[in-house]
PAMAR-161226 format. One record per residue (C-alpha): residue in one letter; x, y, z. Coordinates in steps of 0.25 Angstrom, whole numbers, plus 5000, padded with zeros to 4 digits. Layout:
! residues N
AXYZ;...
This chain:
! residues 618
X499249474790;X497749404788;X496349484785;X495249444794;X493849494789;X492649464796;X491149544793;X491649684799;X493049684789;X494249644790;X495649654797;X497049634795;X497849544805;X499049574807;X500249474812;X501849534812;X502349394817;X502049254816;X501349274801;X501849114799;X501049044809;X499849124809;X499849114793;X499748954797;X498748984808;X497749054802;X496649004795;X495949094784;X494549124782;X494149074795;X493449134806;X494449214817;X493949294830;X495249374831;X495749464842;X496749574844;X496949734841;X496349794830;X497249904825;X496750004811;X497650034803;X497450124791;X496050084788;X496349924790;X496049834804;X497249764808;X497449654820;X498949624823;X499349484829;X497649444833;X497349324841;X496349234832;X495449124835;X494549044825;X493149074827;X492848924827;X493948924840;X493449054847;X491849024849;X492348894857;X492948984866;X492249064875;X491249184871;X491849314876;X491749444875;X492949524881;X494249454877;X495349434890;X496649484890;X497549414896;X499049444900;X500249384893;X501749404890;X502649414878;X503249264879;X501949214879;X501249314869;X502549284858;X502149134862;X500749154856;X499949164869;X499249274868;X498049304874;X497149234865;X497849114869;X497649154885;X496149164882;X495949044875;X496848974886;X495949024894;X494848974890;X495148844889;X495348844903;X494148904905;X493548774896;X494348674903;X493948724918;X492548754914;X492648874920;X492748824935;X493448924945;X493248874959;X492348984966;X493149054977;X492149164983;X491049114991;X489449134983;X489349224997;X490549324993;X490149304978;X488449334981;X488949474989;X490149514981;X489249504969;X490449424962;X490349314950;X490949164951;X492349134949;X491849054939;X491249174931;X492249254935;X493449174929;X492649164916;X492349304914;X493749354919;X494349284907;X493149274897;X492149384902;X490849364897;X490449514899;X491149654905;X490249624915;X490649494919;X492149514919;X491949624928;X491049514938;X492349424934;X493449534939;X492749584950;X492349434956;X493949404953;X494249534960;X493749514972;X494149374973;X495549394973;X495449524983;X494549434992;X495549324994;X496549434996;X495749485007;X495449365013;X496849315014;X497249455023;X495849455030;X496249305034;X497549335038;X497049455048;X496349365055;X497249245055;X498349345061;X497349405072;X497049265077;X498449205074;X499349325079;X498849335093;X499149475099;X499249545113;X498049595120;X498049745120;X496849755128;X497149865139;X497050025137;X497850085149;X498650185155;X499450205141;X498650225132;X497550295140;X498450395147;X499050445132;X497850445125;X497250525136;X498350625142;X499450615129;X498750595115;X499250715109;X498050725100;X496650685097;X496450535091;X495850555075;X494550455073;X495350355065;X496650365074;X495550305086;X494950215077;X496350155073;X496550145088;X495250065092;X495449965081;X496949945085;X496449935100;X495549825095;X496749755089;X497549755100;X496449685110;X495949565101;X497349475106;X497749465092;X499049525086;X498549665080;X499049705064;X498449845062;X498849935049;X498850065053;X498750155042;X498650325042;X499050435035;X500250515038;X500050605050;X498550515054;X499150485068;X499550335067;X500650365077;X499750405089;X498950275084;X500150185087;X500450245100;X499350225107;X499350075101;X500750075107;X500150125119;X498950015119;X500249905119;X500849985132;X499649985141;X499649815137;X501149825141;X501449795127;X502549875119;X502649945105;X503449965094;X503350045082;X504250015070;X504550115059;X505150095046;X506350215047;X506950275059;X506450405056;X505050345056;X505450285069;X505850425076;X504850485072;X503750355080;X504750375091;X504750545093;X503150535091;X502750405101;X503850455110;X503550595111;X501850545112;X502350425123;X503350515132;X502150585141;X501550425143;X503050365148;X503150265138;X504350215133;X504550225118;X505950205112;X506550205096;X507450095090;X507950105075;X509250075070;X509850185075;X509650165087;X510850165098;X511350035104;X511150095118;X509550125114;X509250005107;X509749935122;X508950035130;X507949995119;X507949825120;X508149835135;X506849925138;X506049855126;X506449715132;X505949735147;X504749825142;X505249975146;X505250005132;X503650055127;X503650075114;X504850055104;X504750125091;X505850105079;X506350045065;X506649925061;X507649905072;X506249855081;X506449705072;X507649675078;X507749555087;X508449615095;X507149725099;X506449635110;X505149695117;X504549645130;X503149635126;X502949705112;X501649705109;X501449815097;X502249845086;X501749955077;X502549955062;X502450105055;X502550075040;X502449935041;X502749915025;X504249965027;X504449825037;X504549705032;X503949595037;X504949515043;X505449635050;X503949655055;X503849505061;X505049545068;X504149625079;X503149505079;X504249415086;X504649505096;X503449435105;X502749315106;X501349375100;X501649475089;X501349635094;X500049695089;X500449765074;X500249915070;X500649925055;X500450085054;X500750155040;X500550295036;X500550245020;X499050235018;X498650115012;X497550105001;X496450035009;X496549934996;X497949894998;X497749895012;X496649795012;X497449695004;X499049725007;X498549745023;X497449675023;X497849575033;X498149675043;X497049765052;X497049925044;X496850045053;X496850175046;X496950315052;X496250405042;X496450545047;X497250635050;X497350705064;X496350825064;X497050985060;X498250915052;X498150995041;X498350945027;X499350945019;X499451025007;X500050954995;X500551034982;X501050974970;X502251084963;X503051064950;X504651094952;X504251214945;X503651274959;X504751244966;X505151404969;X503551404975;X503851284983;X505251334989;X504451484992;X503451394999;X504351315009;X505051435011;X503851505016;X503451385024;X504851375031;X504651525034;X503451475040;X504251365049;X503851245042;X504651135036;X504851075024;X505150945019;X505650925003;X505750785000;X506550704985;X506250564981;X507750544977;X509150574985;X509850554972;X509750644958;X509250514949;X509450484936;X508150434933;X507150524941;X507150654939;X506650684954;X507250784962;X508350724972;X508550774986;X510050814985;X509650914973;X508250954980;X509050974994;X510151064987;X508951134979;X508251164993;X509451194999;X509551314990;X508251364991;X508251355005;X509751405010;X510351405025;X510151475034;X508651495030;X508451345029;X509051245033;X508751085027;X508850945030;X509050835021;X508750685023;X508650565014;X508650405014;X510450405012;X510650495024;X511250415037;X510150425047;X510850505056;X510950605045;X509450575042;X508850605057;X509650715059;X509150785046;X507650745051;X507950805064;X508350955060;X507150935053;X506250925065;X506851005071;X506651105063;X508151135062;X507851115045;X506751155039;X506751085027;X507050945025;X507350885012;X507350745009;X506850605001;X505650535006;X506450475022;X505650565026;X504350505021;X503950445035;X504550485050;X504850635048;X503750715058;X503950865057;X502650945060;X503451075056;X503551025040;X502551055034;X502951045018;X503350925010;X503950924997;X504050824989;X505150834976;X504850754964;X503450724972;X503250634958;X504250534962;X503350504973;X502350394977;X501050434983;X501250374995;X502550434997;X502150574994;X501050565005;X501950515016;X502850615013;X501950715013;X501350675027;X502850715032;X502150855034;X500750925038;X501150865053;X500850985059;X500051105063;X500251185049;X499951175035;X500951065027;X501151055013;X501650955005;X502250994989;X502550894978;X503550934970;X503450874955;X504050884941;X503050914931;X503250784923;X502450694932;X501750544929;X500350524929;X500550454942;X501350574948;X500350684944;X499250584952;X500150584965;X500350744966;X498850744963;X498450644974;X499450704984;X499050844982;X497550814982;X497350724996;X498150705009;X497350565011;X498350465011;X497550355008;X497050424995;X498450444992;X498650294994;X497550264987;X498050334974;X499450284977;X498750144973;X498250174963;X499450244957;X500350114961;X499549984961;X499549904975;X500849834972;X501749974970;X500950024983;X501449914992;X502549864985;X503049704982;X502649664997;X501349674993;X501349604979;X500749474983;X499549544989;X499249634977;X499749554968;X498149554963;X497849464950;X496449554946;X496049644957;X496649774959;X496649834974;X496749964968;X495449954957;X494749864965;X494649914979;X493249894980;X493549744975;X494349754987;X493549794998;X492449704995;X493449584997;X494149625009;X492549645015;X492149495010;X493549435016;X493149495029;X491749445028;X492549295025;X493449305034;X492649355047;X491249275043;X490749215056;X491049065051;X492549105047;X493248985038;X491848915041;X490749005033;X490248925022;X490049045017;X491549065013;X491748915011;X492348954996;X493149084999;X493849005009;X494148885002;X494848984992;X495549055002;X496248925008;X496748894992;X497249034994;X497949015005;X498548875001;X498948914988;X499149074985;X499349044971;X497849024970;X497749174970;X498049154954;X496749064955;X495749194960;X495849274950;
């Protein structure tokens, strides 16, 4: 323990381990600047364990006002290298160097960003001069590493278009005219004919097409790639469309078949379970060109799957594929098919500017007109008697219900609701022969699975209990509740496809979160956002904010959000201005050649030579 006293008082400073050395290190009645946590304790001021420089040793250092923090681990604190001991590093770098950081941004992006030197902003990010100037300093290095970012996928968007040369879709014939006229069941929305004209444009530049589609559940994305598929047709091009599950698959298959039939197209179905008998019917027709349109699973990849001229493959939830599974449909020709990427998971714009961002985005944004919304309502378990009244009086009506559990098994761990105890539950409350129930889940043998799906449609059940299989692929217009058990064990994002599994027809569809009382913080903001807004992009918006970037798009995406000080969530704004001025760099009329840019481009050939210079920006 040492007193140190200066004009204001004194203090007590307080060490528990190491009193030996720092007996013999101190020095008494001489000047200190100390640093640390002030604690007060029974009218006294006490500072345990404070980091100490001499007064003679701290005015050679640099004059600052706000002290940096800087991050450390338990080897190296226990080794005496605090943070004072980083700082003072650090300075002497900053001593050594002069203070020189190589500009990386161009005086043209720096004059209209508004954005300080590299210079000023190292200095400041480290030992700021002022609030002000650290914000200049976090905002200039912000933008900096988002920018590079940016560049790097604009760069790669237009190397592709001119490197991966593409067939020329450049006729509108009999096809396409003659179903859009005398068989489009239905009226085109605004956005579903602007996602059309600018995947027309694509398909007439001669370069290879990569398109995003993204749309909310029921927005009509479907409709969208059938008359793509029919722009391919009337160039004497075929289709195929891949689907991550069979059901998914089906479901492609029933609705293009049953829109194609009137036109005399020939579309078939290939998944694994598929007989040998089809699957020849299929090669044979597929190899000589009788074959339109093929639609199916991952079964599409194998070699064995030979087209005579493919010249469109569109991917339904393209995140579910893997990449070499995804280049297998690029070989099947000697120029790689145009690529639609459709997803009915709306993407934060944010993410989808720096995860997608190499690839052309397409988004429908409304819905067909007189769907009606869904009603969401969040009930306790408590109201579960008023919930089973309510799907009762709803079956009276005709309707169906789906009762979805996140577990098949009871678990130790989770006390969830699991779908063995809900289905017996249900099964009481809803006896034959009033009510009869199917039951489907991930274990089940996939015959079991489509036969349980098909009574459903049917109609031959009218309730259908299961886990989240049937997230995506089951279309029943006549269902028009969801509920969702232990709706809390859910991710936004999952609750919302889920909840698009109804309101798919002409009557008013509901959808119920059941919930515990006990919820997280977390939970309590999911029920809030799915009851308040049917918008999936909101949804997803929050959805980010509640998981970070890297939870949202899992370890595949690490290396592109793995950010060093901007924040896609925070700093969207940050963002948007550097996707705009990569654009201006990239498309400026003297390209690589602009003097303008002389600098940015010089930095981004260091990137692209060493991609450990990325610890350098910021």
């Amino acid at each position: 323990m040492a007193q140190f006293v200066d004009e204001t008082g004194q203090m007590e400073l307080v060490w528990f381990r190491g009193a030996k050395w720092i007996q013999e290190a101190i020095k008494l009645n001489v000047p200190y600047v100390i640093f640390g946590k002030v604690n007060f304790f029974n009218g006294n001021f006490t500072m345990p364990h404070p980091e100490m420089d001499l007064l003679s040793e701290y005015k050679k250092g640099f004059k600052i006002t706000m002290q940096p923090v800087y991050r450390s681990t338990e080897l190296l604190s226990n080794k005496g290298v605090g943070n004072r001991v980083v700082q003072k590093m650090q300075q002497q770098l900053f001593t050594e160097s002069k203070g020189k950081f190589g500009e990386t941004l161009s005086e043209k992006i720096l004059l209209e960003q508004g954005l300080i030197s590299k210079n000023e902003a190292m200095f400041n990010i480290h030992f700021p001069q002022s609030q002000e100037l650290l914000t200049k300093a976090k905002q200039r290095l912000k933008f900096e590493e988002l920018f590079f970012i940016q560049l790097q996928l604009v760069v790669k968007n237009l190397t592709n278009k001119a490197k991966n040369k593409g067939f020329v879709f450049d006729q509108i014939g009999q096809y396409f005219n003659g179903f859009y006229k005398n068989h489009l069941p239905f009226e085109l929305t605004r956005a579903q004919k602007k996602v059309l004209k600018e995947i027309r444009k694509d398909l007439n530049t001669g370069a290879q097409m990569n398109r995003l589609l993204q749309g909310d559940v029921g927005s009509g994305k479907t409709i969208v790639a059938v008359l793509t598929m029919l722009i391919a047709l009337d160039n004497d091009y075929q289709s195929a469309l891949i689907a991550p599950t069979e059901i998914l698959a089906n479901q492609h298959f029933t609705a293009v078949e049953e829109l194609l039939s009137p036109v005399g197209i020939s579309v078939k179905l290939l998944t694994g379970s598929s007989t040998k008998a089809q699957r020849r019917v299929i090669h044979e027709e597929l190899e000589n060109g009788d074959l339109h349109i093929l639609i199916g699973t991952h079964a599409l990849f194998e070699d064995k799957v030979k087209f005579k001229n493919l010249g469109l493959a569109i991917i339904d939830e393209q995140h579910r594929f893997g990449v070499a599974q995804r280049a297998k449909m690029w070989m099947k020709n000697n120029l790689p098919p145009h690529i639609l990427v459709m997803t009915a998971t709306p993407i934060p714009r944010t993410l989808a500017m720096s995860v997608y961002g190499d690839l052309d985005i397409s988004v429908i944004d409304e819905l067909p007109p007189g769907r009606k919304m869904i009603k969401t309502i969040h009930r306790y378990d408590s109201n579960r008697l008023a919930v089973f009244k309510f799907i009762k009086d709803e079956i009276l009506k005709g309707r169906q219900i789906y009762i979805v559990y996140p577990l098949i098994k009871e678990s130790e761990q989770l006390d969830y609701k699991d779908l063995m105890d809900g289905y017996e539950s249900v099964s009481r409350e809803f006896p034959l022969p009033s009510y009869r129930i199917s039951i489907v889940h991930g274990k089940m043998k996939s015959a079991d699975k489509d036969y349980e799906m098909q009574r459903f449609v049917k109609g031959e059940t009218q309730i259908m209990v299961a886990t989240t299989v049937i997230e995506v692929g089951v279309n029943v217009p006549n269902a028009s509740v969801m509920i969702i058990e232990s709706a809390e064990r859910f991710g936004l994002s999952q609750l919302h496809q889920l909840r698009g599994r109804v309101g798919r027809g002409a009557d008013q569809s509901y959808c119920i979160l059941m919930s515990s009382l006990k919820m997280t913080k977390e939970a309590k903001t999911r029920m809030q956002t799915m009851v308040e807004t049917n918008d999936g992009f909101k949804i997803a918006e929050v959805d980010l904010k509640l998981r970070g970037p890297g939870d949202l798009m899992g370890t595949q995406q690490s290396g592109v959000l793995n950010l060093k000080i901007a924040d896609i969530v925070h700093d969207s704004n940050v963002l948007y201005l550097a996707r705009k001025a990569a654009q201006q760099v990239v498309y400026s009329k003297e390209g690589h050649h602009d003097p303008a840019y002389k600098t940015v481009w010089m930095t981004f050939e260091k990137i692209m030579r060493n991609k450990s210079i990325w610890a350098n920006i910021s």
